[in-house]
C-alpha positions as CSV (number, residue, x, y, z in Angstrom):
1,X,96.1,94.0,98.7
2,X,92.4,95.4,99.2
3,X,89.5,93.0,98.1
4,X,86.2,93.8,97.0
5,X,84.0,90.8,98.4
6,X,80.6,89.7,96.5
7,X,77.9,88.1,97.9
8,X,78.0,84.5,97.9
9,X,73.6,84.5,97.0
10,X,74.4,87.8,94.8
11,X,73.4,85.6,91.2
12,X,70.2,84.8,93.1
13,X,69.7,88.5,94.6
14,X,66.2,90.0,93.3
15,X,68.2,93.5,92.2
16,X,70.7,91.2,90.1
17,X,66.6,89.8,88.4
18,X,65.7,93.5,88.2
19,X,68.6,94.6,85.9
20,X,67.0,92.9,82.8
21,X,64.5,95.8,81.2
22,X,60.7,94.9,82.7
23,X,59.1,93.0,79.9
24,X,62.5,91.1,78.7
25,X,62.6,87.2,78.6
26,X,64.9,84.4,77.6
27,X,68.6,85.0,76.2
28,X,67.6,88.7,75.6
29,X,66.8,89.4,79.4
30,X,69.9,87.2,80.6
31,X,72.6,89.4,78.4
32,X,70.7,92.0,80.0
33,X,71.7,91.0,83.4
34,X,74.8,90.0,82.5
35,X,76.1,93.0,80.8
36,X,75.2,95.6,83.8
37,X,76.5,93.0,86.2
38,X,80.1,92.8,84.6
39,X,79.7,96.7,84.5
40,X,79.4,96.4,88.6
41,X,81.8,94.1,89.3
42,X,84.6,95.9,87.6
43,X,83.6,99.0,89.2
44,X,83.6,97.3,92.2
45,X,87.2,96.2,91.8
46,X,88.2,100.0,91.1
47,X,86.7,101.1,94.1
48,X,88.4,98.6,96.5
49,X,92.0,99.2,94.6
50,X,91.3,102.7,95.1
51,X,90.2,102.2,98.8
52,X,87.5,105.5,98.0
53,X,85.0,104.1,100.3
54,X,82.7,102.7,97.3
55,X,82.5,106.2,95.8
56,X,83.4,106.5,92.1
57,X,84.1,109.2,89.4
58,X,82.4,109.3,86.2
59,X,85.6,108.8,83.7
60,X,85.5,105.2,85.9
61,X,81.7,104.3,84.7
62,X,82.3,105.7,81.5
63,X,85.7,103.2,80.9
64,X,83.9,100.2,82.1
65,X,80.4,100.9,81.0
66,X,78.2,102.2,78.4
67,X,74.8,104.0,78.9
68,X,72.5,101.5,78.1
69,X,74.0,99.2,80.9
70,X,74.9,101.9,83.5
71,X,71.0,103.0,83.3
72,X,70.4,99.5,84.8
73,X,72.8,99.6,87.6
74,X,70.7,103.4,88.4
75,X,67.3,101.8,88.6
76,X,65.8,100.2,91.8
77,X,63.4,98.0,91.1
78,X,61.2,95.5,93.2
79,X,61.3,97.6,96.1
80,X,64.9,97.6,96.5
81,X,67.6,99.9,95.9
82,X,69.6,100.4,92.9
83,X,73.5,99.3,92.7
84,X,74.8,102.4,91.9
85,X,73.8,106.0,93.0
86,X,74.1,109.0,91.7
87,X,74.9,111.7,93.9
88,X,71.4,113.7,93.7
89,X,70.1,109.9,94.7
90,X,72.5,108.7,97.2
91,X,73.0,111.9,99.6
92,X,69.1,110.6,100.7
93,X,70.1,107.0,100.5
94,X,70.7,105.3,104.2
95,X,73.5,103.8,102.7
96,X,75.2,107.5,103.3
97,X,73.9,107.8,107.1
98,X,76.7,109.5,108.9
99,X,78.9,110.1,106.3
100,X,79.4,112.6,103.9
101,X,79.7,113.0,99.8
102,X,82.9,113.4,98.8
103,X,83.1,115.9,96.2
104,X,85.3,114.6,93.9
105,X,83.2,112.1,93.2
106,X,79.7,111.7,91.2
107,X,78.9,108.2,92.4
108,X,78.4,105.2,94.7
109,X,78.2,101.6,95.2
110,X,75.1,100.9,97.1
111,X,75.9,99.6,100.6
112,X,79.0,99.3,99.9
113,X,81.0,99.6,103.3
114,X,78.0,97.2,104.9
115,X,80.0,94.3,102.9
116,X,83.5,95.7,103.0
117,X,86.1,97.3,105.4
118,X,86.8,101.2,104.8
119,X,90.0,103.0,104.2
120,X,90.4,103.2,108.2
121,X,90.1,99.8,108.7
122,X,92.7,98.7,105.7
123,X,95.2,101.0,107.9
124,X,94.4,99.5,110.8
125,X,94.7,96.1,109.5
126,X,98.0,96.5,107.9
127,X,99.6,98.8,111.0
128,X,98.3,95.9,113.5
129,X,99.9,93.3,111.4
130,X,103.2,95.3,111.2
131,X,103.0,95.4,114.9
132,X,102.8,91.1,115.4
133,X,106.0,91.6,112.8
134,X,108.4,93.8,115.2
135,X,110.3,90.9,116.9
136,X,111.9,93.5,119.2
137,X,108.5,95.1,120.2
138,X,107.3,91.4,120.8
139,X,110.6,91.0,123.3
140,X,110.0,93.8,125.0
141,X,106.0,93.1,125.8
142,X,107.0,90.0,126.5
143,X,109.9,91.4,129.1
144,X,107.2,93.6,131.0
145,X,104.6,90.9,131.1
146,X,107.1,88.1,131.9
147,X,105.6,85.4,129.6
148,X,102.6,85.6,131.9
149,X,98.8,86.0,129.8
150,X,97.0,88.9,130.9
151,X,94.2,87.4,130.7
152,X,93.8,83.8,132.7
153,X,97.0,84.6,134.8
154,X,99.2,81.6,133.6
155,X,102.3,81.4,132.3
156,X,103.0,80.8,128.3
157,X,105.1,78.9,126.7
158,X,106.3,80.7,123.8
159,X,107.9,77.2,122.0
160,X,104.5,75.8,122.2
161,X,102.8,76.4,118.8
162,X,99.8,74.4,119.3
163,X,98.0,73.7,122.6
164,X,96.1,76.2,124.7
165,X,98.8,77.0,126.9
166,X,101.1,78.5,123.9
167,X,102.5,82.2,124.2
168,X,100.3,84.5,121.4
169,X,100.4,88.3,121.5
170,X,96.7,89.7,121.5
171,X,95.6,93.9,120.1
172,X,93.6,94.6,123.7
173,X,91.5,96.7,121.5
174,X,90.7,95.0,118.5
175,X,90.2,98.5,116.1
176,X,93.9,99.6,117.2
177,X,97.6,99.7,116.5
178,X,99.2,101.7,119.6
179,X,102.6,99.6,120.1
180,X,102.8,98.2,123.8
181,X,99.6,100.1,125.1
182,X,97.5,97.9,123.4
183,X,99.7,94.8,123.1
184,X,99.8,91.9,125.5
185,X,100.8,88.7,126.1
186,X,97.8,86.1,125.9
187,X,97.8,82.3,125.7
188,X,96.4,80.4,122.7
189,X,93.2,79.4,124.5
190,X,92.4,83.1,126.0
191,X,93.2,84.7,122.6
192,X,90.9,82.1,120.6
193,X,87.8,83.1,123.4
194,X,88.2,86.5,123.1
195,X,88.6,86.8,119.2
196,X,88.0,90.3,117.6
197,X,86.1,91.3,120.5
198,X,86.8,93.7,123.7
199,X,87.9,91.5,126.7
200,X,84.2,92.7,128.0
201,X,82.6,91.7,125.2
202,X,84.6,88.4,125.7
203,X,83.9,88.2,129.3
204,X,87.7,88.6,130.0
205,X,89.3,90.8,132.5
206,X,92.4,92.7,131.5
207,X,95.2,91.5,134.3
208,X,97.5,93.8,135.4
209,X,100.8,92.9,134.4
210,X,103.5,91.0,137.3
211,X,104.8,93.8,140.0
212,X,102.2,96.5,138.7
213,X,99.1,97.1,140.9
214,X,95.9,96.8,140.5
215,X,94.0,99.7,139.9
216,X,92.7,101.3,143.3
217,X,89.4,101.1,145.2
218,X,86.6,103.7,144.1
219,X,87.5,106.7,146.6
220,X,90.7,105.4,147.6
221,X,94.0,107.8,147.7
222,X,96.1,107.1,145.3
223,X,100.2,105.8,146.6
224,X,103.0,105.9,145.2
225,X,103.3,102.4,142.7
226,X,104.9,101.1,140.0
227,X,103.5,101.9,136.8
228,X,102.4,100.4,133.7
229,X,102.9,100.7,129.7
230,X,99.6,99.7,129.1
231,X,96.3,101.5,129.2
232,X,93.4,99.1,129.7
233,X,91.9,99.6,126.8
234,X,90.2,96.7,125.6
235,X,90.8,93.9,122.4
236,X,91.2,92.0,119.2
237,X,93.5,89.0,117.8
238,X,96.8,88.0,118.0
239,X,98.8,86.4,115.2
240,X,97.7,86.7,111.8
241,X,94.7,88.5,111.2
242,X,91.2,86.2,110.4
243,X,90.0,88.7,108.0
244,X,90.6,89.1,104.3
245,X,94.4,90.0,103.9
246,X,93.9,93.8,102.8
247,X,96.8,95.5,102.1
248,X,96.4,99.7,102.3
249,X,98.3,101.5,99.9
250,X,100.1,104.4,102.6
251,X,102.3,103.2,105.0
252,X,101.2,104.4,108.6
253,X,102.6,106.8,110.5
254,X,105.6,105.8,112.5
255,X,105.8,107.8,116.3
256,X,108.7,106.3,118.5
257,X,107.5,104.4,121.2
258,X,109.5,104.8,124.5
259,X,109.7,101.1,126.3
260,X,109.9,101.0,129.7
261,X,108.9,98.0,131.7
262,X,108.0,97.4,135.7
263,X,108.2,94.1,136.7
264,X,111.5,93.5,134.4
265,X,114.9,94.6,133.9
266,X,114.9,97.3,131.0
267,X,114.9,95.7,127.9
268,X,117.9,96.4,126.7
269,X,117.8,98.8,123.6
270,X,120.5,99.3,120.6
271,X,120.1,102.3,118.5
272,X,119.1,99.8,115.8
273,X,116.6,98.2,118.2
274,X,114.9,101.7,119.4
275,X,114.1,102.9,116.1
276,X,112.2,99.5,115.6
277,X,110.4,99.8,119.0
278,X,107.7,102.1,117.3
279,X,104.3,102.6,118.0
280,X,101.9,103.1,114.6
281,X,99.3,106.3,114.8
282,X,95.8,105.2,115.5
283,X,93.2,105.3,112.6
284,X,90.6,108.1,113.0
285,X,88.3,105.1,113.3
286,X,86.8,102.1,111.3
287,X,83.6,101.6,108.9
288,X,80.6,103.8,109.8
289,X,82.4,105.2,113.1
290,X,85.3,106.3,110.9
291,X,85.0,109.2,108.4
292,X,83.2,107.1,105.8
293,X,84.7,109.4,102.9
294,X,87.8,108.7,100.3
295,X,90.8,110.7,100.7
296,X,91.0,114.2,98.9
């Protein structure tokens, strides 16, 4: 389920002060506030259930809001920029910097993909966690990295559910959900280092896995060599995801994924079995890299 998050010093924020009408004090100025603040919020909530990318339509403002509040949310005050835009307003905004007005819809919460994840990144959320659910795509990473992490080079224990040295799985690149490219075996302690992060970012190097070689010298002629399911391509977490539990509405789309394995016997495939070894279709991208616009 998507979430909208709020931030934790928005009562204190100076554009949460500037919604109360300059000149307004006292229990006047706080209902003020108050009123064009529950108009936001709920707004806020539409947009996340809708996963639009913080854009809104005006039957939405107009079912939560009235005009006297909405005005408020319009205004910038203080220096700072309003809550909501209109579209005339926000196409100039930064807020909109590489993306584009969707025209289906006449306005926008302010910022809004600074504070939370877009459509792209709900999909590739849900796909990776799909992925860490496939017990037979687990077995067969496992079978072509022989229990081994790719990462330190030792082998896992996958009964161990607590120390350092227990088997996890680990998304190589952390913004992907590709099936066995981008998954890998990788102990507890090696998966906690390297986070959401690229195994450079991490200062990790991506092993190759046991019986494949490692990728040749500059200028060297390439021989003939076993070869590998994985593309190194770097990555994010293992097990459960850290972030918010976000939920995207469409199910991702499902592409066999043909398993084959180098340094171990075939993992053994039942027709049952193949159609759950599946790799999930990539998301165009994620927050301001992705398309930054709701769906048609």
């Amino acid at each position: 389920m998507p979430w909208g998050r709020i931030d934790d010093r928005l009562a204190m924020s100076v554009k949460v002060r500037g919604l109360a009408d300059p000149g307004a004090t006292g229990l006047r100025a706080k209902k003020q506030r108050a009123e064009a603040l529950g108009v936001w919020v709920q707004v806020l909530s539409w947009v996340s259930g809708e996963r639009s990318d913080g854009f809104l339509t005006a039957d939405i403002l107009d079912l939560h809001g009235w005009d006297e509040a909405n005005a408020r949310l319009f205004r910038a005050r203080y220096g700072r920029a309003p809550l909501l835009h209109r579209r005339e307003d926000g196409e100039q905004c930064e807020c909109m910097t590489g993306r584009t007005w969707v025209d289906d819809y006449e306005y926008l919460i302010h910022d809004y993909l600074d504070r939370n994840p877009s459509r792209s990144e709900n999909d590739v959320h849900k796909a990776k966690a799909k992925e860490l659910k496939n017990s037979a795509l687990k077995a067969a990473v496992r079978a072509r990295d022989g229990d081994v992490c790719r990462y330190c080079g030792r082998t896992c224990q996958h009964s161990d559910r607590v120390s350092d040295a227990g088997l996890t799985f680990d998304h190589v690149d952390p913004e992907v959900a590709d099936g066995m490219s981008n998954l890998v075996v990788a102990c507890r302690g090696c998966n906690r280092r390297k986070s959401k992060r690229t195994p450079e970012a991490a200062g990790l190097v991506l092993l190759p896995a046991p019986g494949e070689q490692p990728p040749a010298p500059a200028g060297a002629a390439p021989g003939p060599g076993p070869t590998s399911d994985l593309s190194p391509d770097p990555g994010p977490d293992p097990s459960p995801d850290p972030s918010p539990d976000i939920a995207p509405d469409p199910s991702p789309t499902l592409v066999t994924y043909p398993v084959t394995s180098t340094n171990a016997p075939a993992y053994p495939q039942t027709s049952d079995e193949t159609s759950a070894l599946t790799q999930v279709a990539s998301s165009p991208g994620t927050g301001r890299a992705g398309s930054g616009t709701a769906p048609p």
